[in-house]
ZALO-122517 format. One line per field, with one value per atom (N, C-alpha, C): atom name; x, y, z; residue number from 0. Coordinates in steps of 0.2 Angstrom, whole numbers, plus 5000, padded with zeros to 4 digits. Last residue first. Layout:
atome c(CA/...)
c1 c(X/...)
c2 c(Y/...)
c3 c(Z/...)
num c(NUM/...)
This chain:
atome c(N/CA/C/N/CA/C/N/CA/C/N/CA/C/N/CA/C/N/CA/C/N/CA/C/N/CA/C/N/CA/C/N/CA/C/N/CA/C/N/CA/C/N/CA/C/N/CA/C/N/CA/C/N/CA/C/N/CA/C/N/CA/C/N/CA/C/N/CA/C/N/CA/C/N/CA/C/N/CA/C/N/CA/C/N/CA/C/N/CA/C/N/CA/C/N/CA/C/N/CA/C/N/CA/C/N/CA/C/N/CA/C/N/CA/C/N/CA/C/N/CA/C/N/CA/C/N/CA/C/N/CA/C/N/CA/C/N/CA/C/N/CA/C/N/CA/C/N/CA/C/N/CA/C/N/CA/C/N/CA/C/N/CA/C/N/CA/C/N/CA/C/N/CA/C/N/CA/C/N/CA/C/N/CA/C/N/CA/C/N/CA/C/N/CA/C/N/CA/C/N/CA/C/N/CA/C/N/CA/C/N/CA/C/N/CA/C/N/CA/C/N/CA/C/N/CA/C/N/CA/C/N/CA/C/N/CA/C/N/CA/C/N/CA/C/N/CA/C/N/CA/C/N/CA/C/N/CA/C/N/CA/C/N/CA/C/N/CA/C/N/CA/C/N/CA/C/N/CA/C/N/CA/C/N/CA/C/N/CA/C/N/CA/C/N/CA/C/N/CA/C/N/CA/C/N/CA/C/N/CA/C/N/CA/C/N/CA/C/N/CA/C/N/CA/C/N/CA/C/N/CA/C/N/CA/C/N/CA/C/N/CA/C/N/CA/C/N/CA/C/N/CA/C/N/CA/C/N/CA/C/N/CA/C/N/CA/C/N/CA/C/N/CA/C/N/CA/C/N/CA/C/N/CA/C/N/CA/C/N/CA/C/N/CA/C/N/CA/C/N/CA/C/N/CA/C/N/CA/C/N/CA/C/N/CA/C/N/CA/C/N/CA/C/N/CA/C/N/CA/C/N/CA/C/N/CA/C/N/CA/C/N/CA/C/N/CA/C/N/CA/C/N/CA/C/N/CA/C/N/CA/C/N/CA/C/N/CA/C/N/CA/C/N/CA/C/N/CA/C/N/CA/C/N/CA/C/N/CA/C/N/CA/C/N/CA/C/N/CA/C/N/CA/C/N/CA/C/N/CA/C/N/CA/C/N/CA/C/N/CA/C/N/CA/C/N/CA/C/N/CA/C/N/CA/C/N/CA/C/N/CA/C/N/CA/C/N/CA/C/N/CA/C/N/CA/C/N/CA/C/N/CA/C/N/CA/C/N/CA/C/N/CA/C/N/CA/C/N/CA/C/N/CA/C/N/CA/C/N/CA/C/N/CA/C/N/CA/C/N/CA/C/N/CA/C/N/CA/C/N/CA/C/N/CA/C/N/CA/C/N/CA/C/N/CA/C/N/CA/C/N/CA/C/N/CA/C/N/CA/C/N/CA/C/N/CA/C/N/CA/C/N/CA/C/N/CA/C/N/CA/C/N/CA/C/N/CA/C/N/CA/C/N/CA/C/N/CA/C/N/CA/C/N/CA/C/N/CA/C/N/CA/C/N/CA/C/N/CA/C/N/CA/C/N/CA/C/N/CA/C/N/CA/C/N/CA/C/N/CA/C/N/CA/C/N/CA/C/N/CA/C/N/CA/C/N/CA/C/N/CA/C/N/CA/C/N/CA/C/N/CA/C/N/CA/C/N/CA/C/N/CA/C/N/CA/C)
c1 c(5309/5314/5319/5301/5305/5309/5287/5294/5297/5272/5274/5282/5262/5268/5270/5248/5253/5259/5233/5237/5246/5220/5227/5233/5205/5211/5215/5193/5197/5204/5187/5190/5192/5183/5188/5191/5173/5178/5184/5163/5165/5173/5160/5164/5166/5154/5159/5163/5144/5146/5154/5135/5139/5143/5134/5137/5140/5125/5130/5136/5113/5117/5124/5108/5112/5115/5103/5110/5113/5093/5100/5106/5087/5086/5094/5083/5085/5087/5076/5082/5087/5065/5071/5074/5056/5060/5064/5050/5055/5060/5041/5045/5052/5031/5036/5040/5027/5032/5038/5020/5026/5030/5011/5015/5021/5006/5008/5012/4999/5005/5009/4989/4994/5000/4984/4983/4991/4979/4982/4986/4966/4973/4978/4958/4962/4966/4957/4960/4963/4949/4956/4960/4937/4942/4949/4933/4936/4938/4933/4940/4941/4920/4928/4934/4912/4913/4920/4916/4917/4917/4908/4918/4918/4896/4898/4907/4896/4895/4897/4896/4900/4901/4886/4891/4899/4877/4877/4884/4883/4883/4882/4878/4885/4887/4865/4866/4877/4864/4862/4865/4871/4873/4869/4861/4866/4871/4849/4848/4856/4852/4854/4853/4866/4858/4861/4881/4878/4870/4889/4889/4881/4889/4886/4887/4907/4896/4895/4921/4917/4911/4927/4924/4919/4933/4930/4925/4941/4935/4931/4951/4945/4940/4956/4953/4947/4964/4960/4952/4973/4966/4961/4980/4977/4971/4988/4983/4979/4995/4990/4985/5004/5008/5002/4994/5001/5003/4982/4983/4989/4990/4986/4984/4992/4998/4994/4980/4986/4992/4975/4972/4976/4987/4982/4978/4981/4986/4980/4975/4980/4983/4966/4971/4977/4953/4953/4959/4957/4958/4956/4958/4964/4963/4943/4948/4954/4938/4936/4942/4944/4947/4944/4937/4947/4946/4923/4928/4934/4919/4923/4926/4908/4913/4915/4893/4895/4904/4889/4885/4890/4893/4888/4885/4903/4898/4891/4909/4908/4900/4915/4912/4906/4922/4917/4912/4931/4927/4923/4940/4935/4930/4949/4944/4938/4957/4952/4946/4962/4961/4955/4970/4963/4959/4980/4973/4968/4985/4984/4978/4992/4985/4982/5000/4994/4988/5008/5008/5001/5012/5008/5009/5026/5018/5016/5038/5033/5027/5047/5047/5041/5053/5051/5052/5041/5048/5046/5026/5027/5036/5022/5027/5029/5010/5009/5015/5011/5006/5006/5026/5026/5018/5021/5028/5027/5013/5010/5015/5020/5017/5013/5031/5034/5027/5020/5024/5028/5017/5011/5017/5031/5024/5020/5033/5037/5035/5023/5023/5026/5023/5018/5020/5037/5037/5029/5034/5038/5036/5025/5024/5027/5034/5028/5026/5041/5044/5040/5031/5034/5038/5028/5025/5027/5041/5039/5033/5051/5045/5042/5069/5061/5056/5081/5079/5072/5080/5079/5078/5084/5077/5075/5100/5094/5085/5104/5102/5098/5094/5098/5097/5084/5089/5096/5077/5072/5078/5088/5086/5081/5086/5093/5091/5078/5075/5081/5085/5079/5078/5096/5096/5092/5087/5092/5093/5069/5076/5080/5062/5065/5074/5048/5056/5056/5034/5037/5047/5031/5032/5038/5027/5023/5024/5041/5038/5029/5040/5041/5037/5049/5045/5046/5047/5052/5048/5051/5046/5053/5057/5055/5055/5050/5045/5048/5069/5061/5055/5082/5077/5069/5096/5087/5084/5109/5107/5098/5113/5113/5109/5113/5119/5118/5100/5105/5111/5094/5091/5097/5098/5101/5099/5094/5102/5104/5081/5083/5091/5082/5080/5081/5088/5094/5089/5075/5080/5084/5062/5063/5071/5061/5059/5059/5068/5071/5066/5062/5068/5071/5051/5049/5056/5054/5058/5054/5036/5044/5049/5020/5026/5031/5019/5018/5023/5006/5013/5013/4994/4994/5002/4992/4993/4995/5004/4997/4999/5015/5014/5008/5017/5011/5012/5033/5029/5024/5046/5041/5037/5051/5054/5052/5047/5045/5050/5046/5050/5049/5030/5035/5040/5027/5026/5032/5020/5024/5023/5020/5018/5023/5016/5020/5015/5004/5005/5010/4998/5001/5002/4996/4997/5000)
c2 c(4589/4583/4585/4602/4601/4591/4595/4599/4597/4608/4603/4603/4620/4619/4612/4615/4614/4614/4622/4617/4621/4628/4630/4625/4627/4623/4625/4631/4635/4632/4620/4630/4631/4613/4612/4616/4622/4615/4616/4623/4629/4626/4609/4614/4619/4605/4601/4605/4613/4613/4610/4608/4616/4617/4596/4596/4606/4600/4595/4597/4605/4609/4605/4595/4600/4606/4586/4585/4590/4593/4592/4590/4595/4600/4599/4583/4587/4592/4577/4576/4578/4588/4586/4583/4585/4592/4590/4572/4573/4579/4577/4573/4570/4585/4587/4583/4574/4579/4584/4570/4565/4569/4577/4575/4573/4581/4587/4583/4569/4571/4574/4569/4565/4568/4580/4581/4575/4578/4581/4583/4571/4565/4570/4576/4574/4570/4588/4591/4584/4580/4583/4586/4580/4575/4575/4595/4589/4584/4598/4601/4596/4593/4590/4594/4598/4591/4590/4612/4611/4602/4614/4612/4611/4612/4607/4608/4625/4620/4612/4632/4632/4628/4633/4630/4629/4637/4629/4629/4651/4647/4638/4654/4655/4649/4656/4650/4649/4665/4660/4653/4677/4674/4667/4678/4675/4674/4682/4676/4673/4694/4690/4683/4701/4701/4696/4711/4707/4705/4718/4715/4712/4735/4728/4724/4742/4741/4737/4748/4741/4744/4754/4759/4754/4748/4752/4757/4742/4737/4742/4750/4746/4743/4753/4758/4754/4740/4742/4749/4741/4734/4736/4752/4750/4746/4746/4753/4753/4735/4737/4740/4737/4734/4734/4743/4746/4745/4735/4741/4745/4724/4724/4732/4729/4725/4728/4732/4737/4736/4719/4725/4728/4706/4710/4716/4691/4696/4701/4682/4676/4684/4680/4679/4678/4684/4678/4676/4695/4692/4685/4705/4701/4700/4703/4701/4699/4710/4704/4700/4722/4718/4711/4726/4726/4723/4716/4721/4722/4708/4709/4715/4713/4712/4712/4702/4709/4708/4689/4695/4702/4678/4682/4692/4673/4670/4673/4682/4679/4674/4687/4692/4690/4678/4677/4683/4676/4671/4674/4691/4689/4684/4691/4698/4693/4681/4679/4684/4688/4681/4680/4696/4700/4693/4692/4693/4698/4687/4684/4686/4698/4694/4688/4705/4704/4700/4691/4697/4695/4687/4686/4694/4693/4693/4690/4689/4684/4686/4698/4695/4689/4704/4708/4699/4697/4701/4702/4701/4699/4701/4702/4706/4702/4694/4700/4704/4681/4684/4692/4678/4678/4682/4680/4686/4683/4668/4675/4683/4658/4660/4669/4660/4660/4662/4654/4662/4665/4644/4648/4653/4637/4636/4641/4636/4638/4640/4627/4634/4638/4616/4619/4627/4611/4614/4616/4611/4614/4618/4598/4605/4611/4591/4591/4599/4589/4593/4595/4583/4590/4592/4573/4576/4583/4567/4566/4572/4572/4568/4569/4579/4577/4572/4576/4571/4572/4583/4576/4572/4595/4593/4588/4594/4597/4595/4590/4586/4588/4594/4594/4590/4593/4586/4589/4604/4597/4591/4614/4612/4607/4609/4608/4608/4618/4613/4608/4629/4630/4622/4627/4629/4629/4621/4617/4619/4623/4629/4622/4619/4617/4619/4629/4628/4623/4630/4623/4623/4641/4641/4634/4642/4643/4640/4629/4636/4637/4616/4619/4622/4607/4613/4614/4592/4596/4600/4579/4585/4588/4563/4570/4572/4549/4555/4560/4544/4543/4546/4553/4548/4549/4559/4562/4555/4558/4558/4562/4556/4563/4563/4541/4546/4553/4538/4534/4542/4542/4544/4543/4534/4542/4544/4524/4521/4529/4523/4522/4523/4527/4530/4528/4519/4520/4524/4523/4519/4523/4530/4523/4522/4544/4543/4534/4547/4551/4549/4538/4534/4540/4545/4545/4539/4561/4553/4550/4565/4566/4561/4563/4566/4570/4546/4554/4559/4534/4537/4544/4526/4530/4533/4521/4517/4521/4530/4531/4525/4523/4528/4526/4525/4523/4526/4526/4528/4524/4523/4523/4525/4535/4532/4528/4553/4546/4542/4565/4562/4555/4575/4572/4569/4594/4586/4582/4607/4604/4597/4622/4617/4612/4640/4636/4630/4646/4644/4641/4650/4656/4652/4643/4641/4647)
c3 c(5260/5259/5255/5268/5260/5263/5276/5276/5271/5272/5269/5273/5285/5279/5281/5290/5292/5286/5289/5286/5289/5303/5297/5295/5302/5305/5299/5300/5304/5308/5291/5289/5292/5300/5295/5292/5308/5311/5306/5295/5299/5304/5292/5288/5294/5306/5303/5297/5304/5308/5309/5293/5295/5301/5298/5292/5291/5307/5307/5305/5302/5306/5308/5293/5289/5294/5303/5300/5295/5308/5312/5309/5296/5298/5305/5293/5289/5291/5305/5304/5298/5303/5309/5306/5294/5292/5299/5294/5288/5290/5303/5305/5302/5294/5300/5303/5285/5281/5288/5294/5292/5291/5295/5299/5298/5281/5286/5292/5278/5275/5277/5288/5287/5286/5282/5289/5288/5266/5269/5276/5273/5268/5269/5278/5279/5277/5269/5275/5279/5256/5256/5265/5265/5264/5261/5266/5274/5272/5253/5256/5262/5250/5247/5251/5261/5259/5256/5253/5262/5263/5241/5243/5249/5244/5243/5244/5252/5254/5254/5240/5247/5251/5233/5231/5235/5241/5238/5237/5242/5250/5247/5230/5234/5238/5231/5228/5228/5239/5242/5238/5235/5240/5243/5224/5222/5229/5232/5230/5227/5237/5241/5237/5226/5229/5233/5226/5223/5228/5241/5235/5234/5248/5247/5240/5243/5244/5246/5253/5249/5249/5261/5258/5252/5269/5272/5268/5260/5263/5268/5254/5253/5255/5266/5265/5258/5269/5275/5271/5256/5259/5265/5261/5256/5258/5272/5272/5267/5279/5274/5273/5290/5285/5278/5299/5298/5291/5301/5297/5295/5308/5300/5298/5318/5314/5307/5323/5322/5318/5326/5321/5319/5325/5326/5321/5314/5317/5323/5311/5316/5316/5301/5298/5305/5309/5303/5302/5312/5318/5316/5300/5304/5309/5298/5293/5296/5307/5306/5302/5307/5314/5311/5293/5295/5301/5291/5291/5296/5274/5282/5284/5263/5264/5272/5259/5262/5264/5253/5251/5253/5257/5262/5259/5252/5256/5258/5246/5242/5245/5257/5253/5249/5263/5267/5262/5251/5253/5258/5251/5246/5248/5262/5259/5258/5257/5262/5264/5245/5244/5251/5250/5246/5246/5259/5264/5258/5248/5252/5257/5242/5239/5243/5253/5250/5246/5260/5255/5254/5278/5272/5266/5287/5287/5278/5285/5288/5288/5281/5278/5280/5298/5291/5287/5310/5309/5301/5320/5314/5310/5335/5330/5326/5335/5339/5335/5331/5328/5329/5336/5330/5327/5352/5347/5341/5350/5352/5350/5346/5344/5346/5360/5353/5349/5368/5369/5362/5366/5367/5366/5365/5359/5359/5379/5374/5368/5384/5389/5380/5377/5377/5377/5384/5376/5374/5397/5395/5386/5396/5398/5397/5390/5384/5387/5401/5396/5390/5410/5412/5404/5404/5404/5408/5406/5399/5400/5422/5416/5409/5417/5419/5416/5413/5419/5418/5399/5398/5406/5405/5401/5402/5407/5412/5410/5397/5402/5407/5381/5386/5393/5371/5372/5376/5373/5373/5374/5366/5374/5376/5352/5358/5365/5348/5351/5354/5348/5350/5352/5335/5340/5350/5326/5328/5335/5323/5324/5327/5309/5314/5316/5299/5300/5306/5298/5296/5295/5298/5290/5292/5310/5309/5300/5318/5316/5310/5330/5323/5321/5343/5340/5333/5350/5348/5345/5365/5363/5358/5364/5364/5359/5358/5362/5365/5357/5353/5360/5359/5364/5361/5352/5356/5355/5347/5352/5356/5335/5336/5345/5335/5334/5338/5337/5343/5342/5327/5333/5338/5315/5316/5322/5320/5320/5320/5318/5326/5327/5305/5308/5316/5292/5297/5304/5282/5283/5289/5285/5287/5287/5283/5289/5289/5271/5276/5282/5262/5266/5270/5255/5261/5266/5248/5250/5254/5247/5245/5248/5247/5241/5242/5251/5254/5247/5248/5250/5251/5251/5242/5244/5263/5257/5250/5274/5272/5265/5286/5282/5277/5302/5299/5293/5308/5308/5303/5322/5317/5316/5332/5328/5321/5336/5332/5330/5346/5341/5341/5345/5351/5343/5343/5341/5345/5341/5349/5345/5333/5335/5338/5333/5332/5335/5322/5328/5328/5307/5311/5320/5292/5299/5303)
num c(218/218/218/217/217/217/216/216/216/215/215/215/214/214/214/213/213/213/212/212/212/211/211/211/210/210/210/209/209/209/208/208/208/207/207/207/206/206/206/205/205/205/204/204/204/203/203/203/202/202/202/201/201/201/200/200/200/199/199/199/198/198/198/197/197/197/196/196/196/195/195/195/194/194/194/193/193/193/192/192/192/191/191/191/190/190/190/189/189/189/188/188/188/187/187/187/186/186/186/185/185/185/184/184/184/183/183/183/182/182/182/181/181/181/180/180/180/179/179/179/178/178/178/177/177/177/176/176/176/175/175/175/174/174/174/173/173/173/172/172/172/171/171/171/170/170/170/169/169/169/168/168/168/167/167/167/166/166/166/165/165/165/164/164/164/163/163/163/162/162/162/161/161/161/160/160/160/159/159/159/158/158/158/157/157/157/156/156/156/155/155/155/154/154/154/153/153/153/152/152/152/151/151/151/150/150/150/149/149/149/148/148/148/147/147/147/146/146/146/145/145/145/144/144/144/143/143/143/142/142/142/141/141/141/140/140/140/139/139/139/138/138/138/137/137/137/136/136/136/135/135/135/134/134/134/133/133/133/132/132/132/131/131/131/130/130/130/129/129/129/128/128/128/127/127/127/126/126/126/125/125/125/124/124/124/123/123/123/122/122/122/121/121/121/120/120/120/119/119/119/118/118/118/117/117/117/116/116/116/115/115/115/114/114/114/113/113/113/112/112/112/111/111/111/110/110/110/109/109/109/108/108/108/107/107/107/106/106/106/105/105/105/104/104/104/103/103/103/102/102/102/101/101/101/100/100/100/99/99/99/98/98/98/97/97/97/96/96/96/95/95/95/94/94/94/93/93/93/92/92/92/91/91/91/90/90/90/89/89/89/88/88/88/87/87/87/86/86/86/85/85/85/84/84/84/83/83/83/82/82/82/81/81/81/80/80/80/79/79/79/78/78/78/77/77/77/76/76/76/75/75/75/74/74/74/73/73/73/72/72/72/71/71/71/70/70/70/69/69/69/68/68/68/67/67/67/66/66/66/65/65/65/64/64/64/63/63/63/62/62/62/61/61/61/60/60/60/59/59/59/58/58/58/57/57/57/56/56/56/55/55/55/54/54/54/53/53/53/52/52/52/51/51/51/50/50/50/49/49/49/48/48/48/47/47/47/46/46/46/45/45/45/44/44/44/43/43/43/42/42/42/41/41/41/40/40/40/39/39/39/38/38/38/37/37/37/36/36/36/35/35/35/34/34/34/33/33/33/32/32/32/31/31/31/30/30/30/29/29/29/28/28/28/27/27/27/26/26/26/25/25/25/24/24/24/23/23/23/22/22/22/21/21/21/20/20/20/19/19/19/18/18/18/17/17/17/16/16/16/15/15/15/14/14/14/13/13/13/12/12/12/11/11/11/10/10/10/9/9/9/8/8/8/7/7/7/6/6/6/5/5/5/4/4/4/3/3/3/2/2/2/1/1/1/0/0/0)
């Protein structure tokens, strides 16, 4: 995923008959009673990053009081506006440790290679993967020079019989995408209150460390 995303805040949820794999009591028990506490109001808007972080910081403003007078639909507009611009500095300046490693984009190199007989070439490549060109050549000169210098693969019959067997994954992966789809919510709505309470809880040490014990008096 290279986009940020815009989810509202749920109180219940639909969870799927086969379950979801991990606590799933981080979205039932006490959850209107953790909502009341920390104070955010079921359907607001909250953000989350392309590697599924939840900035504490960042989404504070969605349960400020200047936020919270407006309409529902003003603030979903807000966290739209917010979303596009974040993603755009996250696909356009990549900070250090976020661009994908290599084998990553040899990995995507290879499936349309795989498809079609012929390798992609470099803007094909990084505008598949959510960068730019110039990003992508910077951070892999390497991979660039191989695909510049790739042959045609293999005939065309074995692209053919490629593309069968490509075909049928595409069936199983759209049922896998959506029982995974689910999951991906949930799991995003697992990552907030984990995410505010472990700001809490740091915030509450930081508080108690800076309070200086008062000398015992001798009796």
């Amino acid at each position: 995923m290279t986009a940020w995303r815009v989810r509202a805040t749920a109180e219940e949820f639909d969870l799927p008959p086969d379950g979801v794999p991990f606590d799933v009591r981080l979205l039932t028990e006490g959850r209107a009673e953790w909502l009341r506490e920390v104070g955010v109001e079921a359907g607001t808007p909250f953000l989350v990053s392309p590697v599924f972080e939840y900035d504490v910081v960042l989404n504070r403003f969605f349960r400020s009081p200047g936020m919270r007078m407006h309409a529902v639909n003003t603030q979903f507009g807000y966290a739209r506006d917010l979303a596009a611009f974040l993603t755009f500095l996250w696909q356009r300046v990549p900070a250090a440790g976020q661009c994908p490693a290599a084998p990553t984009f040899r990995a995507a190199a290879d499936a349309p290679a795989s498809e079609t007989g012929r390798s992609p070439s470099v803007l094909a490549l990084a505008t598949r993967l959510g960068l730019a060109h110039t990003t992508f050549r910077r951070n892999f000169p390497d991979i660039c020079a191989e695909l510049a210098a790739a042959p045609m693969m293999a005939t065309a019959s074995k692209a053919v019989d490629n593309f069968t067997a490509v075909k049928a994954d595409n069936a199983r992966l759209h049922r896998d995408k959506r029982e995974l789809a689910e999951q991906v919510e949930l799991a995003i709505a697992a990552i907030q209150p984990l995410s505010v309470d472990n700001d809490r809880l740091r915030t509450a040490l930081h508080e108690a460390r800076s309070i200086a014990p008062l000398p015992r008096r001798p009796r």
